[in-house]
C-alpha positions as CSV (number, residue, x, y, z in Angstrom):
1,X,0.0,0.0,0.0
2,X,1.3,3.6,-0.9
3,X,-0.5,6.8,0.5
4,X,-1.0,10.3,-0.6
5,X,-0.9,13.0,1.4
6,X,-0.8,15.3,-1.3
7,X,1.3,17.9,0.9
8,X,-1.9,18.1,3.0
9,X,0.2,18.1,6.6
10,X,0.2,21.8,6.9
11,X,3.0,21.5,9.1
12,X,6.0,19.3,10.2
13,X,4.1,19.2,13.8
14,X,1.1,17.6,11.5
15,X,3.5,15.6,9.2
16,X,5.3,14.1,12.8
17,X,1.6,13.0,13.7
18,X,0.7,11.4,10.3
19,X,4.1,9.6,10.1
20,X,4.0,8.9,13.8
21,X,0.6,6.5,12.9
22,X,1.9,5.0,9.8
23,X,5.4,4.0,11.2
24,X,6.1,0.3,11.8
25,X,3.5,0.2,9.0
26,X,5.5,-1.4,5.8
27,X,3.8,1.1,3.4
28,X,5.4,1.3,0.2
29,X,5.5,5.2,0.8
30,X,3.9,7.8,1.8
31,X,3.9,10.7,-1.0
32,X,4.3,14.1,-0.7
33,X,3.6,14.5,3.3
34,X,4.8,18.4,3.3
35,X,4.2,20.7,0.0
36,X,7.7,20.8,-1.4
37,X,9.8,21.4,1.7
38,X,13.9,21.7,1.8
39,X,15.5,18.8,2.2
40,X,16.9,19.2,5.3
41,X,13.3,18.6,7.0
42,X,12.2,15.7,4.6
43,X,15.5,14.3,6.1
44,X,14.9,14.8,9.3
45,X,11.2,13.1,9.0
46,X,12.9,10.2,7.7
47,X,15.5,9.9,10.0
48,X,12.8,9.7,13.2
49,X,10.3,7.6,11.3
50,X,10.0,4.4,9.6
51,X,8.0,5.3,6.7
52,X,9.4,5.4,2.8
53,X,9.1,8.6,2.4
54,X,8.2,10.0,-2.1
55,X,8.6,13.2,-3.6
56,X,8.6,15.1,-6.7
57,X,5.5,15.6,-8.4
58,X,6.0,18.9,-7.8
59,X,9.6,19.6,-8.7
60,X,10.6,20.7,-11.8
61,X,14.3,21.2,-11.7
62,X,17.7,18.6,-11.5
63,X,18.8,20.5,-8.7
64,X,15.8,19.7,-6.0
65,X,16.2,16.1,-6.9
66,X,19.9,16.0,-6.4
67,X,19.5,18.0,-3.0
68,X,16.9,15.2,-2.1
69,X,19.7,12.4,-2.6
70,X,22.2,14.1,-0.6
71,X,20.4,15.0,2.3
72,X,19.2,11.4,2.2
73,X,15.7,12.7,2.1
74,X,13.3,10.3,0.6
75,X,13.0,6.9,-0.6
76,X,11.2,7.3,-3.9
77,X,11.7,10.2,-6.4
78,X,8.0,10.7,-8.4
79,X,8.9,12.8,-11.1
80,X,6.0,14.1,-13.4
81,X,6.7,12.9,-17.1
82,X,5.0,15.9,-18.6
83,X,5.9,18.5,-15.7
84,X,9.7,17.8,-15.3
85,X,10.7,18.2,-19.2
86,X,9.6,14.9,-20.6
87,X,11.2,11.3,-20.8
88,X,14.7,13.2,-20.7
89,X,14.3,14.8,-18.1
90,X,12.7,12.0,-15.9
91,X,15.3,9.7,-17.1
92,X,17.9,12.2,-15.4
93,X,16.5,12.0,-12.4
94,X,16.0,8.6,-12.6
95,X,20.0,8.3,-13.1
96,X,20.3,10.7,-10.3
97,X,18.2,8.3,-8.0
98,X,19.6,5.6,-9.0
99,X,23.1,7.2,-7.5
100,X,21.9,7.3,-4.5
101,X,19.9,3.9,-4.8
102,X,16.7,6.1,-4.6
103,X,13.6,4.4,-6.8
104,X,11.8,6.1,-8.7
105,X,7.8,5.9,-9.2
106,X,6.5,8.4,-11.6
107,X,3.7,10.9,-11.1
108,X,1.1,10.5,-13.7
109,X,-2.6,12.3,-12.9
110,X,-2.7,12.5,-16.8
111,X,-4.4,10.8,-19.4
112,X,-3.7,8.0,-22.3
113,X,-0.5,10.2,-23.3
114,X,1.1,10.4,-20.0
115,X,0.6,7.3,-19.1
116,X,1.9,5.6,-22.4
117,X,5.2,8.0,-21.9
118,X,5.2,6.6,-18.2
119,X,5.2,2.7,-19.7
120,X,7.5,3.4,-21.9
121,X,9.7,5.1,-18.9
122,X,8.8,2.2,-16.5
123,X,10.4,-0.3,-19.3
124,X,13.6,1.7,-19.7
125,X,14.5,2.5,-15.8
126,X,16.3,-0.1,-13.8
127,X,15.2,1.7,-10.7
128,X,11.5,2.0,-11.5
129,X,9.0,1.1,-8.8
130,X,5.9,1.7,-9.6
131,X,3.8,3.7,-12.2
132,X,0.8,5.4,-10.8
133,X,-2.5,5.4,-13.6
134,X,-5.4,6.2,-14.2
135,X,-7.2,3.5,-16.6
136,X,-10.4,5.5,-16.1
137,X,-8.6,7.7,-18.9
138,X,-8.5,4.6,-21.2
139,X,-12.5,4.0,-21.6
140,X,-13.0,8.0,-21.7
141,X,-10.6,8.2,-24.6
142,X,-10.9,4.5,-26.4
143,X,-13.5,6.3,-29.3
144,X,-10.5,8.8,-30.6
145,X,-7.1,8.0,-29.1
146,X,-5.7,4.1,-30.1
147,X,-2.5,2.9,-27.6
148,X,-0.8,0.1,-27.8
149,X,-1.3,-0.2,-24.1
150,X,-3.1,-2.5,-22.4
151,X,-4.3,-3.9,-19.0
152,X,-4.4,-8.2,-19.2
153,X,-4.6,-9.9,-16.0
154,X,-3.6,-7.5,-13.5
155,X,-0.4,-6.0,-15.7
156,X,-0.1,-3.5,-18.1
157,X,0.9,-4.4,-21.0
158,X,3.1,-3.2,-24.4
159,X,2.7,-4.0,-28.0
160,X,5.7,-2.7,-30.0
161,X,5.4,1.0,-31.7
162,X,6.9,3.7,-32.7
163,X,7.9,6.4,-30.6
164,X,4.8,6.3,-28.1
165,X,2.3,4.3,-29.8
166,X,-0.3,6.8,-29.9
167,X,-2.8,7.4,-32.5
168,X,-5.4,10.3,-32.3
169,X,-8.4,10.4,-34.3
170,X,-8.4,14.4,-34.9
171,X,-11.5,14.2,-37.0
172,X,-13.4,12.6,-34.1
């Protein structure tokens, strides 16, 4: 199980009491307990509790992620394909985490685009974890957007494409 607090603690007082429950836990993570917050207190948290602690939908730039790794701050870097600068992008933060043996689990509140770009990332990054989705996109869409994604079983699956796979029907 991974949880979202979606920087909802309004304070590290409130962010002590939420990690203070889930400790001893075995969550996956918890994401985005403060807003973006320096490092130095992510670390902190971390350091008193026992909870995985993920970050990044937010962050937009190399630098936050590389001041995350040293300061030992979090467990999971979630970098937002289409936020951060696209697949380049989140594959440089992926090699960042992966020098500090961080994993990474994208952010993805987006539709059949994001979330193809995120497969695509998920099969290319040693250090993936987990990709967040949201399949509700897939039946919205499935009349004018055609992906070679698909969900069999309980796994996502990948035909081979080009580039991302995606066709859009613009006359629809």
């Amino acid at each position: 199980v991974a949880l979202d607090a979606h920087g909802r603690c309004g304070s590290v007082g409130s962010a002590e009491t939420l990690l203070s429950f889930f400790s001893g836990r075995n969550l996956l993570f918890l994401e985005e307990v403060l807003r973006p917050a320096p490092a130095a207190t992510l670390a902190a948290l971390a350091q008193k509790f026992d909870v995985r602690l993920a970050t990044g939908e937010r962050l937009v730039e190399l630098r936050d992620f590389v001041d995350l790794g040293c300061a030992r701050a979090v467990a999971v870097f979630q970098p937002d394909i289409a936020h951060c600068g696209g697949l380049l992008a989140a594959t440089q933060v992926a090699t960042i985490a992966a020098g500090f043996n961080i994993a990474v689990a994208p952010h993805n509140p987006l539709g059949v685009v994001a979330s193809s770009a995120g497969l695509h990332f998920a099969l290319a990054t040693e250090n993936f974890l987990v990709q967040e989705e949201m399949s509700a996109h897939f039946s919205a869409a499935s009349d004018f957007i055609e992906t070679p994604i698909h969900f069999e079983s309980g796994y996502w699956t990948m035909k081979p494409c080009v580039g991302l796979g995606v066709t859009v029907d613009e006359a629809f």
